[in-house]
Each structure stands twice: as C-alpha cells, then as structure tokens.
TORKOL-4160 file (C-alpha; in steps of 0.2 Angstrom, whole numbers, padded with zeros to 4 digits, m for minus):
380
<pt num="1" X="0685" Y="0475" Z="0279"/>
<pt num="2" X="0687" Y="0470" Z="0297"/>
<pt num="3" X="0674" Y="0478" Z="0309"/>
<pt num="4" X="0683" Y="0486" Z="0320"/>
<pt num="5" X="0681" Y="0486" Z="0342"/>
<pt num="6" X="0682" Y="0494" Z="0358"/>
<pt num="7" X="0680" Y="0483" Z="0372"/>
<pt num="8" X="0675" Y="0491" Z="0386"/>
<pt num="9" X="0675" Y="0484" Z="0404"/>
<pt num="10" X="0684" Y="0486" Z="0422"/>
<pt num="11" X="0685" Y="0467" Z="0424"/>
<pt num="12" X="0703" Y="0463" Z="0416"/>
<pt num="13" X="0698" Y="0443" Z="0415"/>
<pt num="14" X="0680" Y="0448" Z="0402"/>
<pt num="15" X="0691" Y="0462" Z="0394"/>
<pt num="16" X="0702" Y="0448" Z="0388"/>
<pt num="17" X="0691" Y="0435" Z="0383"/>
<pt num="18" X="0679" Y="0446" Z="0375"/>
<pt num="19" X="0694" Y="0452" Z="0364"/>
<pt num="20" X="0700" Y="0433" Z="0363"/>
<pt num="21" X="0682" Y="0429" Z="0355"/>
<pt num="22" X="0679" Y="0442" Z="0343"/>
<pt num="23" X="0696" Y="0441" Z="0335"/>
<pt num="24" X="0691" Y="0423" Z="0330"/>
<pt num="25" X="0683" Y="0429" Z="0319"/>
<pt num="26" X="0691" Y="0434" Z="0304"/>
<pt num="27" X="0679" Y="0449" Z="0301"/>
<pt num="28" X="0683" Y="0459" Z="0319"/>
<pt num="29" X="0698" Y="0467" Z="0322"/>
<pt num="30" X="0699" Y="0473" Z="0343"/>
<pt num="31" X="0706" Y="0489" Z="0342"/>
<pt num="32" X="0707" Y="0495" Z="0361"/>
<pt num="33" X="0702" Y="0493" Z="0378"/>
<pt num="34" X="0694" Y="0504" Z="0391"/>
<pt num="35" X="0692" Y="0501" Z="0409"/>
<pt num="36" X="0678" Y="0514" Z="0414"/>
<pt num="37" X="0667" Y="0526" Z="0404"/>
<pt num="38" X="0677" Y="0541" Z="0405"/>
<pt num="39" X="0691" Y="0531" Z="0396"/>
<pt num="40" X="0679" Y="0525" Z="0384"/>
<pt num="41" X="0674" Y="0541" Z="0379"/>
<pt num="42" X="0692" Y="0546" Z="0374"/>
<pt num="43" X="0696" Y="0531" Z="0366"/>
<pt num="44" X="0681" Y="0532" Z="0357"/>
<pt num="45" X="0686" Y="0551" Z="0349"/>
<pt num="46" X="0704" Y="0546" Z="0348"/>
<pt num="47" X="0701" Y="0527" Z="0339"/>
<pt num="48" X="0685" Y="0529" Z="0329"/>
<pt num="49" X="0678" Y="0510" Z="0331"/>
<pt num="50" X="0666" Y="0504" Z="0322"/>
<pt num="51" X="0657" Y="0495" Z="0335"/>
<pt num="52" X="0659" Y="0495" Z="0356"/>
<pt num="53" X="0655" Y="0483" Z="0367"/>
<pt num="54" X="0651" Y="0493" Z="0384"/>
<pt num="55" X="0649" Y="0487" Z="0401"/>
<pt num="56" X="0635" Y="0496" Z="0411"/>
<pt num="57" X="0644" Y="0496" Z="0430"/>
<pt num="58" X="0659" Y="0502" Z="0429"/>
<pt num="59" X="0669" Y="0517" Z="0442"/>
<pt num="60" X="0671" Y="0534" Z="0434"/>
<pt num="61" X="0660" Y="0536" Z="0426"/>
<pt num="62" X="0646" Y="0521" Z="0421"/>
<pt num="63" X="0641" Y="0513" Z="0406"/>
<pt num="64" X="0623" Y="0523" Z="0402"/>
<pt num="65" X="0633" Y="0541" Z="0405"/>
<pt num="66" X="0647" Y="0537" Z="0394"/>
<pt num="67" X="0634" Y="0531" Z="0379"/>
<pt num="68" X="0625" Y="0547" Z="0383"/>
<pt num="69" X="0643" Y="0556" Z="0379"/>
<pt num="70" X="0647" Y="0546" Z="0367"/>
<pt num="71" X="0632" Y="0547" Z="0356"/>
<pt num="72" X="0633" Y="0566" Z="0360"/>
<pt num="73" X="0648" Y="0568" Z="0354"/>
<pt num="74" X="0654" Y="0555" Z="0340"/>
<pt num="75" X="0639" Y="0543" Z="0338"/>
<pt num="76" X="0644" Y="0525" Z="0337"/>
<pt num="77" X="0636" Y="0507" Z="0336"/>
<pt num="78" X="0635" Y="0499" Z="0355"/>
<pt num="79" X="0633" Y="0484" Z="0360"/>
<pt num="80" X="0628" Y="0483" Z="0380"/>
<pt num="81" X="0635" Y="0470" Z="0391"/>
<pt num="82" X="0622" Y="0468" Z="0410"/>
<pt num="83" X="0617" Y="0458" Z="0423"/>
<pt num="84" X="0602" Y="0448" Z="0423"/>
<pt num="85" X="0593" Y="0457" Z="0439"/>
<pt num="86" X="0580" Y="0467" Z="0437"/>
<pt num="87" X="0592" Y="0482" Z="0441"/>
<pt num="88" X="0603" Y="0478" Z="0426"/>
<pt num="89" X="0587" Y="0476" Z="0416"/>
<pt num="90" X="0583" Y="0494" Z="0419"/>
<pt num="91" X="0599" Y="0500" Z="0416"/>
<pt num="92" X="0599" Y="0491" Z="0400"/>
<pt num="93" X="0584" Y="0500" Z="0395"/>
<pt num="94" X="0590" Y="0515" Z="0401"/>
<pt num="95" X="0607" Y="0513" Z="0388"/>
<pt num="96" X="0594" Y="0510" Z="0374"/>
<pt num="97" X="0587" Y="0527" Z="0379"/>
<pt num="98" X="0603" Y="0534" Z="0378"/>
<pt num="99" X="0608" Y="0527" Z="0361"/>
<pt num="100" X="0615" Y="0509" Z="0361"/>
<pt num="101" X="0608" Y="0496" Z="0349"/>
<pt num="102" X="0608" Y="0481" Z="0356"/>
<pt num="103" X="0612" Y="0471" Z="0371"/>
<pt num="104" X="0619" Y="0455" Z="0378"/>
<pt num="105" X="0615" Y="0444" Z="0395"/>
<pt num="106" X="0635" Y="0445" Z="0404"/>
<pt num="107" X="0635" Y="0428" Z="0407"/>
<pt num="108" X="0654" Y="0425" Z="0415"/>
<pt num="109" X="0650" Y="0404" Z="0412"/>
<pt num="110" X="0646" Y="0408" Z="0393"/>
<pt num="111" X="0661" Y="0419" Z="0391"/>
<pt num="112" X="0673" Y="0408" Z="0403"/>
<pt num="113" X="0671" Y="0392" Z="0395"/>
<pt num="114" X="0672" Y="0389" Z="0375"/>
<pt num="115" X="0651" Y="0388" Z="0372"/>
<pt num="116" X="0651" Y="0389" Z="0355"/>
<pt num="117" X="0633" Y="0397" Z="0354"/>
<pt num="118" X="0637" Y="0411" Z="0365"/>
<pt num="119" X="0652" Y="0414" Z="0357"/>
<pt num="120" X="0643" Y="0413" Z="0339"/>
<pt num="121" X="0630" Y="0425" Z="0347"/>
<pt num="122" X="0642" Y="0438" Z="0351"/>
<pt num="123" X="0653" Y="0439" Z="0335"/>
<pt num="124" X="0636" Y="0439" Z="0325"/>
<pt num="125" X="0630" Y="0452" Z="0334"/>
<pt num="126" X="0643" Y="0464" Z="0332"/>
<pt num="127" X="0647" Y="0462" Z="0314"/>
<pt num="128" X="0629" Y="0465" Z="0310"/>
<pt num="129" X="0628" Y="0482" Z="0319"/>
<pt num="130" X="0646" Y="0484" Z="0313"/>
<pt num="131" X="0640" Y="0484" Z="0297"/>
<pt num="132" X="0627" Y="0497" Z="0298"/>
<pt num="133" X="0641" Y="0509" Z="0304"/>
<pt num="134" X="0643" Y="0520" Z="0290"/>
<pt num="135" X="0626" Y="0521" Z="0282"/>
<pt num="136" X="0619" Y="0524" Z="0301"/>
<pt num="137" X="0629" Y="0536" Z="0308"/>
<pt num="138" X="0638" Y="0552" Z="0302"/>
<pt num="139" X="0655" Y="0550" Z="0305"/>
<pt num="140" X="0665" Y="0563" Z="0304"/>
<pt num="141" X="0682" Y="0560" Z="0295"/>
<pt num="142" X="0694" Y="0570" Z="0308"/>
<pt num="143" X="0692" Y="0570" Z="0327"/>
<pt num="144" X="0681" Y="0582" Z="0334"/>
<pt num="145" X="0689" Y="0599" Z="0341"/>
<pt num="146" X="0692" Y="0600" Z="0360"/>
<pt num="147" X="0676" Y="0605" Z="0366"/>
<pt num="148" X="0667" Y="0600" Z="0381"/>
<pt num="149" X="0653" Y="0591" Z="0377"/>
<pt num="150" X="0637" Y="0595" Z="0378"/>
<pt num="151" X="0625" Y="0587" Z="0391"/>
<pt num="152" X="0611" Y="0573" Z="0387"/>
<pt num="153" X="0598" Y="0569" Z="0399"/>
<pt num="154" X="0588" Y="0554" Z="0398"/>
<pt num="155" X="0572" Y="0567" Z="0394"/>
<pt num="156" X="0580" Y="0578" Z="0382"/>
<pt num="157" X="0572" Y="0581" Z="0365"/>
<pt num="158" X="0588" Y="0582" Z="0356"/>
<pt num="159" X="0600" Y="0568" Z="0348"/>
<pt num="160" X="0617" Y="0568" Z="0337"/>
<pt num="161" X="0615" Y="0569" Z="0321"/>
<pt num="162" X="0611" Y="0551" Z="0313"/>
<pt num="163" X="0608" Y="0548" Z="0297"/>
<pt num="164" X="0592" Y="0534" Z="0300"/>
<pt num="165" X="0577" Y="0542" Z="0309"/>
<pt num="166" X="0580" Y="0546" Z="0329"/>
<pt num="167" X="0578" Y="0528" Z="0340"/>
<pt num="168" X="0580" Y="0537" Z="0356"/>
<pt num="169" X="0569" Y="0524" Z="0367"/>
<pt num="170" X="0555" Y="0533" Z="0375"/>
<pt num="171" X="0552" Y="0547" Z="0361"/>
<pt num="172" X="0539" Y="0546" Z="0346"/>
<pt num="173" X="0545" Y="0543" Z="0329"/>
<pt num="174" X="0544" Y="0557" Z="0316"/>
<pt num="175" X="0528" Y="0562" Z="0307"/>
<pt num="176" X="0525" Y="0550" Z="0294"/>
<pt num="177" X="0532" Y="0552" Z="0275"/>
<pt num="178" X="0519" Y="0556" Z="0262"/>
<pt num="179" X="0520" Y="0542" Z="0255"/>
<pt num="180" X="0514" Y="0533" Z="0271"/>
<pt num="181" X="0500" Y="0548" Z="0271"/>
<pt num="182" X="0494" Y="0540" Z="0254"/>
<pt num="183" X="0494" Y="0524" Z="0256"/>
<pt num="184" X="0477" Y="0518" Z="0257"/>
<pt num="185" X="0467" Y="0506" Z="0268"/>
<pt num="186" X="0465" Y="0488" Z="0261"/>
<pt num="187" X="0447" Y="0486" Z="0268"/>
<pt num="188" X="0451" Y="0469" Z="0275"/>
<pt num="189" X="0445" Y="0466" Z="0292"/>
<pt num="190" X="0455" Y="0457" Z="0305"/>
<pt num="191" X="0453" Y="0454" Z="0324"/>
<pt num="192" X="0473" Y="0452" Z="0330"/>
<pt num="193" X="0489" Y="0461" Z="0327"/>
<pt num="194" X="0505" Y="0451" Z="0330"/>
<pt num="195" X="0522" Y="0460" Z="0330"/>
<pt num="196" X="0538" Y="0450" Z="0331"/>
<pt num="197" X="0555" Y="0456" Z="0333"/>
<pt num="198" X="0574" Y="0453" Z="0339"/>
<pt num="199" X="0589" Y="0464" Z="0337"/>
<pt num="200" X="0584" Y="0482" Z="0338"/>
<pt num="201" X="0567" Y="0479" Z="0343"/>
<pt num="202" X="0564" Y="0487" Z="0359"/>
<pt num="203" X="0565" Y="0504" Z="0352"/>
<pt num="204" X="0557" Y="0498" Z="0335"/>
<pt num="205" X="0539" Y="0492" Z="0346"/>
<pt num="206" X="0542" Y="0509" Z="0357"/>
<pt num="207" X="0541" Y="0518" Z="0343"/>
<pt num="208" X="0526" Y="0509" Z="0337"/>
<pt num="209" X="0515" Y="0507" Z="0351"/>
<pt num="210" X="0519" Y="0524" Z="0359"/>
<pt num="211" X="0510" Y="0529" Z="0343"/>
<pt num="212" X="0492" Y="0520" Z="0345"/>
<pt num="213" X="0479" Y="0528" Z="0351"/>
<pt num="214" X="0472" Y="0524" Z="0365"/>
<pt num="215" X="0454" Y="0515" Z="0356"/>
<pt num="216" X="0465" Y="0504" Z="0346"/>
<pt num="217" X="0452" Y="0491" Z="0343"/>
<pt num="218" X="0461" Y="0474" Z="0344"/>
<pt num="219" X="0471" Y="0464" Z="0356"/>
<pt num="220" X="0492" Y="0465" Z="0350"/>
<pt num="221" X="0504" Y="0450" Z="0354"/>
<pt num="222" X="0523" Y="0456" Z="0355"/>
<pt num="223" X="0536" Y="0444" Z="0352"/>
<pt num="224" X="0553" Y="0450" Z="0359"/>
<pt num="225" X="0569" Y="0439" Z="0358"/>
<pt num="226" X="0572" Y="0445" Z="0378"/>
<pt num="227" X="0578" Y="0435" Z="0393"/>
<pt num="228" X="0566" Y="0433" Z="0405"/>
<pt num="229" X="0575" Y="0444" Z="0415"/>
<pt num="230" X="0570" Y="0460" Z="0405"/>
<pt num="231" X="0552" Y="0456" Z="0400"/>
<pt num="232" X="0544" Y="0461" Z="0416"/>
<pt num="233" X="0555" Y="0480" Z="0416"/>
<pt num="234" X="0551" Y="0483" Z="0397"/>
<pt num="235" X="0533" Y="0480" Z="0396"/>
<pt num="236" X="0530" Y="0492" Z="0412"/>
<pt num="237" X="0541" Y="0504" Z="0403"/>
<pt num="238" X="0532" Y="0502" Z="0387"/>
<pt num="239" X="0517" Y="0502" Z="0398"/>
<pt num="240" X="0520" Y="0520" Z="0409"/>
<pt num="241" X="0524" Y="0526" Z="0389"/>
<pt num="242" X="0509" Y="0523" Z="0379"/>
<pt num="243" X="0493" Y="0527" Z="0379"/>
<pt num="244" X="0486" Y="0506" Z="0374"/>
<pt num="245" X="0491" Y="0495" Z="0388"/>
<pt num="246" X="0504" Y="0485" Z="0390"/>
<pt num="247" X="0508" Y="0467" Z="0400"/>
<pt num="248" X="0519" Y="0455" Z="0400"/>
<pt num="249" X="0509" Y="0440" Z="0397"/>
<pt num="250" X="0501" Y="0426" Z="0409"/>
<pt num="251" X="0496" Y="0409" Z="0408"/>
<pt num="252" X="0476" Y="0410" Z="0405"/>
<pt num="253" X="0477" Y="0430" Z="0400"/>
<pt num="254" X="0462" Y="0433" Z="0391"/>
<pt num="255" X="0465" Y="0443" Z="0374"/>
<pt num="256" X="0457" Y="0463" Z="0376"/>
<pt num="257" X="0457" Y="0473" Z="0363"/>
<pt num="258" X="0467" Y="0488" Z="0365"/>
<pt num="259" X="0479" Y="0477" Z="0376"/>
<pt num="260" X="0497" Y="0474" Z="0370"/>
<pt num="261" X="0505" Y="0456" Z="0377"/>
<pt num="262" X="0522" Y="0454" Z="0377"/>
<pt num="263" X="0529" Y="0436" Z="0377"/>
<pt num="264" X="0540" Y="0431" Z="0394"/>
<pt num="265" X="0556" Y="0429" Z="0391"/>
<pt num="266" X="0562" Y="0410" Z="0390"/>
<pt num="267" X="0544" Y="0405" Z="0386"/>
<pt num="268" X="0533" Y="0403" Z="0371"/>
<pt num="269" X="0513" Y="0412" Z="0370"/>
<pt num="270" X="0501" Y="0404" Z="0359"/>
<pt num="271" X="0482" Y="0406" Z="0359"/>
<pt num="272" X="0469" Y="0394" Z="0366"/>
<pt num="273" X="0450" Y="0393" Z="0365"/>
<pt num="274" X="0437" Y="0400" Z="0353"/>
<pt num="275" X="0431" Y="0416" Z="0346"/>
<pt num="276" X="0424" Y="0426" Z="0361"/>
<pt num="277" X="0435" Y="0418" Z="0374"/>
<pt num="278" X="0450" Y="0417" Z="0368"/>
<pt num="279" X="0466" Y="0417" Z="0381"/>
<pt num="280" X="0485" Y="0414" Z="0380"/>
<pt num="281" X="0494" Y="0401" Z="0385"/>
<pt num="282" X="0512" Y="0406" Z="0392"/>
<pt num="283" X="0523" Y="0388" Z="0394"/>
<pt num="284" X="0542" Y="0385" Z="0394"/>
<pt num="285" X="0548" Y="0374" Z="0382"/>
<pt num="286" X="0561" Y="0363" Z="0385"/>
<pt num="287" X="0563" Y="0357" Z="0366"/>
<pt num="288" X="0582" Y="0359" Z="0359"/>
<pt num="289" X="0571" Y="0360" Z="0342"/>
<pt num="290" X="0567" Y="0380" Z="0343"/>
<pt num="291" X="0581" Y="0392" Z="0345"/>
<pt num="292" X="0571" Y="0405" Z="0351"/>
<pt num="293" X="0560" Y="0406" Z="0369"/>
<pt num="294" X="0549" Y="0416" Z="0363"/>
<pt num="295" X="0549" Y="0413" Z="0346"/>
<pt num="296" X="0539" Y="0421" Z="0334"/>
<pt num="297" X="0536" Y="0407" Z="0320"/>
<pt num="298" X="0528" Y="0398" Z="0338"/>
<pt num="299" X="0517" Y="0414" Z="0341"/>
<pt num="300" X="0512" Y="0418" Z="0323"/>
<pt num="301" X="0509" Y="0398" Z="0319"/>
<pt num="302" X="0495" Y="0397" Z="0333"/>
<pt num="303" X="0491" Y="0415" Z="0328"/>
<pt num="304" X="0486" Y="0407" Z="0311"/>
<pt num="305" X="0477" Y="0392" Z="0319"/>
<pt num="306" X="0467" Y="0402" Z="0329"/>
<pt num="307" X="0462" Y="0416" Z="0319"/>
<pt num="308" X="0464" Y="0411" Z="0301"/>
<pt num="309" X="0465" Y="0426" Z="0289"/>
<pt num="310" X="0461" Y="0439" Z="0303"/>
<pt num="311" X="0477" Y="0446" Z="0306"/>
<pt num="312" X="0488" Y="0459" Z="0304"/>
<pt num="313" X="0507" Y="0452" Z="0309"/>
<pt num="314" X="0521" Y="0463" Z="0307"/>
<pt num="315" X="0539" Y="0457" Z="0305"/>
<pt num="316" X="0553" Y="0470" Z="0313"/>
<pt num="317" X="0571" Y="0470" Z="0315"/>
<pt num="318" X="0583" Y="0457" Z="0321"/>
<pt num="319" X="0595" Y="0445" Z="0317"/>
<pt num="320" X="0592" Y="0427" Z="0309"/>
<pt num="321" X="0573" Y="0421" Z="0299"/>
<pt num="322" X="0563" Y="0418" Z="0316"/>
<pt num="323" X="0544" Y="0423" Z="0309"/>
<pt num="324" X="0546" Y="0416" Z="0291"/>
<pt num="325" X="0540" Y="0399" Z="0293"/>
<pt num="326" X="0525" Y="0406" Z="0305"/>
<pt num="327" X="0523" Y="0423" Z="0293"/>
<pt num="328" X="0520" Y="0406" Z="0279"/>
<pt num="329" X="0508" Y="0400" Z="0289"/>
<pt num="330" X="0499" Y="0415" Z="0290"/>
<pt num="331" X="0498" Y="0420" Z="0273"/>
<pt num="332" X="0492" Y="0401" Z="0268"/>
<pt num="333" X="0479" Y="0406" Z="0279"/>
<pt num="334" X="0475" Y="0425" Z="0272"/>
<pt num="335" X="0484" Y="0435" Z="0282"/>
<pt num="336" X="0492" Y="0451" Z="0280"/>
<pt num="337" X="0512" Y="0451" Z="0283"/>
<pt num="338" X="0521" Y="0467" Z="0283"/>
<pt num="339" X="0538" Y="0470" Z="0286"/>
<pt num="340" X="0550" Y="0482" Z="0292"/>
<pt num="341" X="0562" Y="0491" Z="0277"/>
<pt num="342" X="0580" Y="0486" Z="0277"/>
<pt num="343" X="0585" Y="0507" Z="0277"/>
<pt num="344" X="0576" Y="0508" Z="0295"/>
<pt num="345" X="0579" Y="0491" Z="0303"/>
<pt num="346" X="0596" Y="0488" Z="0315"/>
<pt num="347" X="0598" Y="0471" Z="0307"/>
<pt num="348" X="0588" Y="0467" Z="0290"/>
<pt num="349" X="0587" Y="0448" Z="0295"/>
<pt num="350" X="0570" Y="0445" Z="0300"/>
<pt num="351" X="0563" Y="0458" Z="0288"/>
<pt num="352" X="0574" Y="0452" Z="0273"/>
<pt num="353" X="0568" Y="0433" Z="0277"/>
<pt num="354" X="0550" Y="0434" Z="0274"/>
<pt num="355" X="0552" Y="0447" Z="0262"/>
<pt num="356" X="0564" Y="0434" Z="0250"/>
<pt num="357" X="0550" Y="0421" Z="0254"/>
<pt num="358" X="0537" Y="0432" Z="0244"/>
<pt num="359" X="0525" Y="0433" Z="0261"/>
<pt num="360" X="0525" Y="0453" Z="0264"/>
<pt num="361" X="0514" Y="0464" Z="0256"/>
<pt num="362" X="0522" Y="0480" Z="0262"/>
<pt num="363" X="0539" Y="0486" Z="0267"/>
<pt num="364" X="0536" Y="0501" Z="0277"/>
<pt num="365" X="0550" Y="0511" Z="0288"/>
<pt num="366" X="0549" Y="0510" Z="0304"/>
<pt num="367" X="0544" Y="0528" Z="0308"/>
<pt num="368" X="0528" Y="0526" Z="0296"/>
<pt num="369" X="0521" Y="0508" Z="0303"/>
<pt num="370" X="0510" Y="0517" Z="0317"/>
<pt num="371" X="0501" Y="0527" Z="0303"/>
<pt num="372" X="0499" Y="0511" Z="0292"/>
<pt num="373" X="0494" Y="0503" Z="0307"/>
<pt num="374" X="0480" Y="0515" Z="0312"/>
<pt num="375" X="0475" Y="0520" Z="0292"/>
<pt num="376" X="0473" Y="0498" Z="0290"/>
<pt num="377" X="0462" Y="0495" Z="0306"/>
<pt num="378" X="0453" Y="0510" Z="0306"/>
<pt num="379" X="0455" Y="0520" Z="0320"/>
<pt num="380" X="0464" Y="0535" Z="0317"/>
C-alpha cells in the first residue's frame, strides 16, 4: 500500500517538485496540497495522509502552529522542510517540540536539479515514517466532529493521544517500566559513554540526557546526523534542558566527565591522547568514502581505539546501518553495545543493524535507557 502525502508549501515551484519526486516512487501516492497552515490543518481532517511534508514559514498561519493543531487534533507523521539559518534551525526544533518527526535542509538546488541523493533522501524519509503511521498514532477511522480545537503551547504538559510513549521535545520521558526497575547492573566499569543517532534522534537524546543527574560521572559523545547549521541551536537547547552539560564540540575539547559533546554538523569527532588527557579532535572530511559527517561508525571506531573495553555506546533511532561497523569495533574490543527497541525507535534502521550483526547486549525503549544508564554506571 502506497504511503500516502500532503505536501505543504506556499511556493508553487517546491509544491510541484516535491510532488514530482515523491511520486517517483512507486510507494507514495501525493494526495494534496496546501499553501499555508491553516489549510494544512483542514486538509489534514478532510484527507487523512499518512505522512505531511510541512514548510515552517508560510502566511496564515506558520509551519510550528499548524503541527501544534494538527497533532492536537488528528496526530500525523511530519516531516519539516527549513532553512539553514540559525532562525530556521530554532524553528526546527521548535516543530519537533510541537510534534513533527523529522526534518529536512530546504535546499532549492537539491530540489531544482535531478540530485539523485537528495531525491533518495527524501523518498526514504517519508516511507520510513510513513510506515510507522498506523502503529504510532491513533487514528481515528471517521473525521473528527467540528469542534474548535483545543490550544497547545510549546510548554504545555499535555499531548494527543499516541500510541508510543509521548516524544514531546523538551519533556521527560515516563517513569521507567518494571522491567527496567529490575534489571540489574553488570558490574563492568567503563570510563565513556557514546550515543549515536539519526532519524528521530533529537527527541530520543532529549529524553535521555534530560534524565542524568547532574553527577554523572563520565564524559558522553553525541553523534547526531545534523547539518551544521543545527548543531550549535540543539546542544544549547539541550544544554538550557538538562541538568549535565551540554556543547557542541571543539577542536582540542578536553573530555569532562559529566560533559555531553555533541559532534558538529558536517564534521567528524574522534578522540586523541592518553588516559588522563584525553581531547577531541573535530575535522571535516572531504572523503566521498563516508556517507555521514558525523558519522557514528568514525566516532565509535576511535572510541574503541582510545578506550578499549571501557565504554558504554548506545545505538538510537535512524535510518540506514551507520554505528554497526564502529558498534563491531567496540565489542571486538569488550565494549558494551545497547540499542534502542524497534516499538520506541522513529526508524528501526540503526537499531535493527547492530542488533542483526549480534553486537547489542540489550534492547531497551527509549523511555527506560536513562534508568539503564544511571543503574549500569552507578549513579542514581
């Protein structure tokens, strides 16, 4: 079955040529259009999609508002379009807040010429979420009654009802299940925790780290497929959220514990130096080899070399198998690989990936890895 679209956007010339991609693909079926918010909020109730592409700027009414409608009133899959400013990185973040799952650069060169990667990128993308419509979201099976629809703040407490656990941007998960509560510590000691991630991951790592006390007693490193555009805005975010602090890192950054380091976007981070004087080193790699910039099989390979058996990596949502080679490298080495679940995760790619290659210990949902986390290193 054919995922099915809303495009929304008030430029005519994207509306078409993001309908003229997706419906290259056999497996997407555009359904309608929108030129602002408001309207995508009706066509929304009236056409049911399973996935909408959403511009943020748009008259009437803009692209965060009308998700906030939206996923007040008929939650849906969306996938954000912005600019890469350090405006539309906010608002970006701010639609994650509001409910969308993903995002995309709006890059007029990809989507104007035939770049077969960008247009790869963006079919990908949406039959992945597009797939996780039905078992993410309740879905009523007749349009709602006329009603006006309740308002959602970007503070408020309360989300539609969802089916997964809430991944509202800047709240804490839930409690964490019994079965989390029971799990015991291994005993093993490490000295580093590496968490990589893609598609869903900036609510997935908000919901972690917002979670870790403040005395967590080892340095993280964060890898985030990001532009470098939105790096510097999410770790202040997740910085001005959580109680362990968080940067994005630098060339020579010397490794803290308690410190979270999130990779820049279009480079790689690797670790340099020796025990007691370790530091990162943040480069951008030219090399056509690695898909990713940052990558996590780059980070948790020299995570492996530097460190051995001493860490903790954690593999998240996203799209693809980046961390399985690295997540090998670490385990050769002694190192403890978990993984995200595929009920909880946005995409079951990454998680899927090392978990097929044998390398994960644990798969835990994304609302219990905080407690894991704490229970394992022993700080809680």
């Amino acid at each position: 079955m054919a995922v099915k679209v809303l495009v929304v956007d008030d430029s005519s010339f994207f509306r078409r040529r993001v309908s003229e991609i997706l419906e290259q693909d056999k497996d997407i079926e555009v359904i309608g259009f929108a030129v602002n918010g408001r309207e995508a909020v009706d066509k929304t109730n009236q056409l049911r999609p399973d996935v909408i592409t959403m511009d943020v700027e748009m008259p009437v009414l803009d692209g965060i508002s009308a998700v906030k409608e939206i996923m007040a009133a008929n939650p849906t899959p969306i996938l954000m379009f912005s600019s890469l400013t350090r405006d539309g990185a906010t608002a970006t973040l701010d639609a994650l807040d509001a409910g969308a799952l993903d995002f995309l650069p709006k890059k007029f060169e990809d989507i104007a010429r035939n770049n077969e990667d960008a247009i790869k990128l963006l079919q990908n993308k949406v039959k992945e979420i597009g797939r996780k419509r039905l078992s993410r979201f309740s879905r009523p099976t007749t349009p709602p009654a006329s009603a006006p629809i309740p308002p959602v703040s970007a503070g408020t407490t309360s989300r539609p009802a969802i089916t997964q656990p809430d991944r509202s941007f800047n709240r804490s998960a839930a409690p964490a299940t019994n079965i989390a509560a029971n799990t015991r510590a291994s005993g093993k000691k490490y000295q580093i925790v590496a968490i990589g991630t893609s598609t869903g991951g900036p609510v997935a790592l908000q919901t972690i780290l917002t979670q870790l006390p403040a005395n967590f007693p080892h340095p993280i490193l964060l890898i985030q497929h990001m532009p470098a555009a939105f790096t510097p805005a999410f770790a202040a975010r997740l910085n001005g959220l959580c109680k362990i602090k968080v940067k994005e890192a630098q060339q020579g950054d010397r490794l803290i514990p308690g410190v979270a380091y999130l990779a820049p976007g279009g480079q790689q981070m690797l670790i340099e130096g020796r025990a007691g004087n370790r530091t990162l080193r943040v480069f951008e790699d030219d090399s056509a080899r690695i898909t990713y910039k940052p990558s996590v099989d780059v980070t948790f390979a020299s995570t492996a070399k530097s460190f051995q058996g001493d860490v903790l990596a954690v593999v998240l949502t996203g799209m693809g198998a980046d961390g399985r080679d690295g997540a090998r490298m670490l385990k050769q080495a002694g190192a403890t690989i978990w993984a995200q679940d595929e009920k909880t995760s946005v995409v079951y790619g990454m998680p899927q990936a090392v978990a097929n290659a044998g390398l994960t210990s644990a798969s835990i949902a994304l609302e219990d890895v905080a407690n894991r986390l704490v229970r394992e290193i022993g700080c809680g």
